[in-house]
C-alpha positions in Angstrom: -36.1 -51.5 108.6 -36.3 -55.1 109.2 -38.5 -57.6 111.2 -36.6 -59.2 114.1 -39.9 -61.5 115.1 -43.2 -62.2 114.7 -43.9 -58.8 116.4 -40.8 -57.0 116.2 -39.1 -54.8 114.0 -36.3 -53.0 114.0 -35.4 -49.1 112.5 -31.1 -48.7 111.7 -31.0 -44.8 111.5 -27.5 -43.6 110.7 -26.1 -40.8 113.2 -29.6 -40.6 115.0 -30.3 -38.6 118.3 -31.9 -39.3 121.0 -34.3 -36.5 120.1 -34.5 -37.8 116.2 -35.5 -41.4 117.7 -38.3 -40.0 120.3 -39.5 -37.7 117.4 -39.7 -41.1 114.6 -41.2 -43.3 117.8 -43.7 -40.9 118.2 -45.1 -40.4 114.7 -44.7 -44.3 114.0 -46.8 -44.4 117.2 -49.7 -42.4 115.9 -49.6 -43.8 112.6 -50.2 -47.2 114.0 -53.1 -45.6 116.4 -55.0 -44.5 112.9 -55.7 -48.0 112.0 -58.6 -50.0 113.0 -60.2 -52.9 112.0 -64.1 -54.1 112.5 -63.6 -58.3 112.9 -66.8 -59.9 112.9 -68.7 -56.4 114.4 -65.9 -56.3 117.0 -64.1 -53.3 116.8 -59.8 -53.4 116.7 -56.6 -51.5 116.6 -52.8 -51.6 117.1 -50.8 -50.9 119.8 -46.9 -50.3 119.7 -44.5 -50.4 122.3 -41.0 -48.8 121.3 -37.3 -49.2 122.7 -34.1 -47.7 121.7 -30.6 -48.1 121.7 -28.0 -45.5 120.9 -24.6 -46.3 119.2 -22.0 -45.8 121.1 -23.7 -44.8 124.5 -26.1 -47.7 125.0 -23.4 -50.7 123.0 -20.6 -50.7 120.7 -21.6 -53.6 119.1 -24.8 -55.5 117.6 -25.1 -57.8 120.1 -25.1 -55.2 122.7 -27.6 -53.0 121.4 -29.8 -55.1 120.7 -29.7 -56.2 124.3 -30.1 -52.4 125.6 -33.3 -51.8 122.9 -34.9 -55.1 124.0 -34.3 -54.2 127.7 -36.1 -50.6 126.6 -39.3 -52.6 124.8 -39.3 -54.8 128.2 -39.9 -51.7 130.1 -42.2 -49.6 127.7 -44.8 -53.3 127.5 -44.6 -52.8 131.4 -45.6 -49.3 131.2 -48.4 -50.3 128.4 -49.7 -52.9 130.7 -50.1 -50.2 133.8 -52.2 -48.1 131.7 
């Protein structure tokens, strides 16, 4: 686990599946839905967006797979922002 920016992180899981990923994504997700926050009387919470990249399928390299996952967060914000 390491934090690539301000708001992004990033999850190295050795011989993962696409199944194994959706399944981590998912309870990360609702994990980050439990918190909330009262600012001032105004009530908050977190929102996630998620992306993935496969080794070897999606990039053999760093570089490339790390292009390919933030290609997959570009899409999921887009998706966020519909809803």
């Amino acid at each position: 686990f390491c934090r690539l920016s301000g708001d992004e992180f990033a999850i190295l899981i050795p011989n993962a599946s696409e199944q194994g990923v959706q399944v981590l994504a998912l309870r990360i997700e609702q994990a980050i839905a439990q918190l909330k926050f009262d600012l001032n009387g105004q009530k908050a919470g977190v929102i996630a967006s998620f992306g993935s990249a496969l080794f070897p399928d999606h990039g053999k390299t760093g570089k490339e797979l790390s292009a390919h996952a933030e290609a997959a967060i570009s899409l999921a914000r887009q998706g966020a922002r519909k809803s």
